[in-house]
C-alpha beads as a LAMMPS data file, in Angstrom:
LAMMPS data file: protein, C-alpha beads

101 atoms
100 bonds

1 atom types
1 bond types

-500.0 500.0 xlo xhi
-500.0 500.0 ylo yhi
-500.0 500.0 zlo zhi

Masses

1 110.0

Atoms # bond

1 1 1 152.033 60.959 -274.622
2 1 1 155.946 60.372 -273.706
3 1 1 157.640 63.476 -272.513
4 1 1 161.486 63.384 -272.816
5 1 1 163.845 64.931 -271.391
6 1 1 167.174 66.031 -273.258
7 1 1 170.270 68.087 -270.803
8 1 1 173.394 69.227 -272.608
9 1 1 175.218 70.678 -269.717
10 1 1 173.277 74.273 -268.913
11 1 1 171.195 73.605 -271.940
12 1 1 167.969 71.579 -271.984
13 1 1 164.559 70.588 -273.245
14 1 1 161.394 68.645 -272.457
15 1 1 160.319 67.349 -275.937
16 1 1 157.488 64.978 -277.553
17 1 1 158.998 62.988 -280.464
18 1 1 157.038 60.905 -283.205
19 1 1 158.811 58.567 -285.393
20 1 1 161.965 60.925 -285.037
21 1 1 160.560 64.275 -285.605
22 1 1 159.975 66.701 -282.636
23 1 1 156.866 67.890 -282.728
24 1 1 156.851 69.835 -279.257
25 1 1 159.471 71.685 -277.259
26 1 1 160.085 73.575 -274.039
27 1 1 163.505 74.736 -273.906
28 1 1 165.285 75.893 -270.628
29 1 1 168.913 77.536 -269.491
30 1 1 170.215 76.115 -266.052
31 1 1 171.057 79.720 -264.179
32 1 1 173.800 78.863 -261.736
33 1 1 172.891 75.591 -259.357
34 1 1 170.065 77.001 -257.795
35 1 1 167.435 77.575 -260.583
36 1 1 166.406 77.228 -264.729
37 1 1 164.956 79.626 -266.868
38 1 1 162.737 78.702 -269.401
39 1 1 162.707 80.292 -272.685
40 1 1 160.785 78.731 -275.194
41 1 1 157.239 76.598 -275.398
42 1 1 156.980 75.484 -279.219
43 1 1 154.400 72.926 -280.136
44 1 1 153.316 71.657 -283.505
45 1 1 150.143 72.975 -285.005
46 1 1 149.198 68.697 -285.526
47 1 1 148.844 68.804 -281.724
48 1 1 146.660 71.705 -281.221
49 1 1 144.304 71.694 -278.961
50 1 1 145.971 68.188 -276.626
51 1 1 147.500 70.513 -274.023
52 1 1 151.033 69.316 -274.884
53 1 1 152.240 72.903 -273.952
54 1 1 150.855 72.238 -270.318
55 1 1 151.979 68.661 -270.448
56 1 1 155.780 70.060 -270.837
57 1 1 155.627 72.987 -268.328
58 1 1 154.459 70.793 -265.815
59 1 1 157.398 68.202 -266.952
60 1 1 159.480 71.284 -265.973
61 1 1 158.095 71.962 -262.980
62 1 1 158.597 68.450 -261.598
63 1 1 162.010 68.722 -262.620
64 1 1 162.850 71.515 -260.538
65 1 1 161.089 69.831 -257.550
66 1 1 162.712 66.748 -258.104
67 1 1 165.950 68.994 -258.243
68 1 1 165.545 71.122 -255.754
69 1 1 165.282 74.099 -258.177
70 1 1 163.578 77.242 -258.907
71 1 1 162.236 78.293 -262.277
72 1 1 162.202 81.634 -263.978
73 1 1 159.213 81.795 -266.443
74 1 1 160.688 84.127 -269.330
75 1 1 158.649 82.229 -272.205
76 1 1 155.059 83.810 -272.228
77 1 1 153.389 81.176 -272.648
78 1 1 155.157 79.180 -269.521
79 1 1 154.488 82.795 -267.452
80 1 1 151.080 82.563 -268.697
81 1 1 150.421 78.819 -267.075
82 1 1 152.687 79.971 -263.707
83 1 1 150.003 82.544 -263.315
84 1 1 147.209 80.343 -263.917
85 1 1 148.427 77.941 -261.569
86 1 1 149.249 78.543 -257.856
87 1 1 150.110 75.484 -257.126
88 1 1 153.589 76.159 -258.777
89 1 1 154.477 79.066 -256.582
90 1 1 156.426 76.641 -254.781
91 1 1 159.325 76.535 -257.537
92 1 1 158.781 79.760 -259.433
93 1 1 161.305 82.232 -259.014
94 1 1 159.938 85.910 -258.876
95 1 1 161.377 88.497 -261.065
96 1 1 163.044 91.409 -259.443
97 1 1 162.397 94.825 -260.277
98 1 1 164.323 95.968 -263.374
99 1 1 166.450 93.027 -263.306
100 1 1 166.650 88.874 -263.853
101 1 1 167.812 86.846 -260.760

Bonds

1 1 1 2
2 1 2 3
3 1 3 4
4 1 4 5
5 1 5 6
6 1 6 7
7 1 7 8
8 1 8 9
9 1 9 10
10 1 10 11
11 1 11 12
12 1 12 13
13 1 13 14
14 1 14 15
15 1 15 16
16 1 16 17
17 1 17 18
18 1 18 19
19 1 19 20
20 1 20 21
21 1 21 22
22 1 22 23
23 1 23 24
24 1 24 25
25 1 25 26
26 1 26 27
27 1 27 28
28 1 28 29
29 1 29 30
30 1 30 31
31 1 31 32
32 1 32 33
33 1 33 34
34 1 34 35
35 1 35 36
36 1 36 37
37 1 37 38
38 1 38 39
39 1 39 40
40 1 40 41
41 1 41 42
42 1 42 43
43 1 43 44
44 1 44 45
45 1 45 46
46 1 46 47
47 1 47 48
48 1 48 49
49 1 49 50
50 1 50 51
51 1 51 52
52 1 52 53
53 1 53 54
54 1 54 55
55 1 55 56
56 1 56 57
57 1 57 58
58 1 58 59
59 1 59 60
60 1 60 61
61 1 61 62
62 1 62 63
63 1 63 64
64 1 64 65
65 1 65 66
66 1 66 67
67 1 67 68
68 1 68 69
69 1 69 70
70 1 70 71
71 1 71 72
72 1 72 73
73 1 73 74
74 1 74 75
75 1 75 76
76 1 76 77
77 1 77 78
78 1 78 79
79 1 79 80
80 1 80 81
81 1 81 82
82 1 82 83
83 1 83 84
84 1 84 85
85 1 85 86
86 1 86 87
87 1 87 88
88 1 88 89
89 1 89 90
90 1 90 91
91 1 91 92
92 1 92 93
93 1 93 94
94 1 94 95
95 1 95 96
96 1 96 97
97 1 97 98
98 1 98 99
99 1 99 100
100 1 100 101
């Protein structure tokens, strides 16, 4: 499965694409220079049960080490596979008390 991945200046997305239509999403703000915050996991109900949703939060993830960048997890579902995953403690950017980084 082909994971692409779109930048519009602070705006992005890592997206899987069949004969035009988008059929999976993970959306992301860049915060400043230093890190991304992802807001939104979306995929299609045709690819239930593939792991696309992983397949694009890890796509993020080796962005940000690629880039040298840290990500805040604001989508659930992308907090949900940062949790279950240690090995991305490396980029993930922890949440301060009562306020966003």
């Amino acid at each position: 499965m082909k994971i692409e991945h779109q930048s519009d200046g602070s705006k992005g997305a890592f997206i899987v694409e069949t004969d035009g239509k988008r059929l999976a999403e993970m959306t992301y703000t860049q915060s400043g220079t230093s890190h991304i915050i992802i807001e939104h996991t979306g995929v299609s109900s045709t690819l239930n049960g593939q792991g696309v949703g992983k397949l694009l939060v890890r796509a993020g993830v080796e962005y940000a080490r690629k880039n040298r960048l840290k990500i805040l997890p604001l989508c659930p579902f992308a907090k949900a596979e940062f949790d279950k995953n240690p090995e991305f403690a490396d980029v993930r950017l922890q949440e301060t008390k009562g306020n966003v980084p």
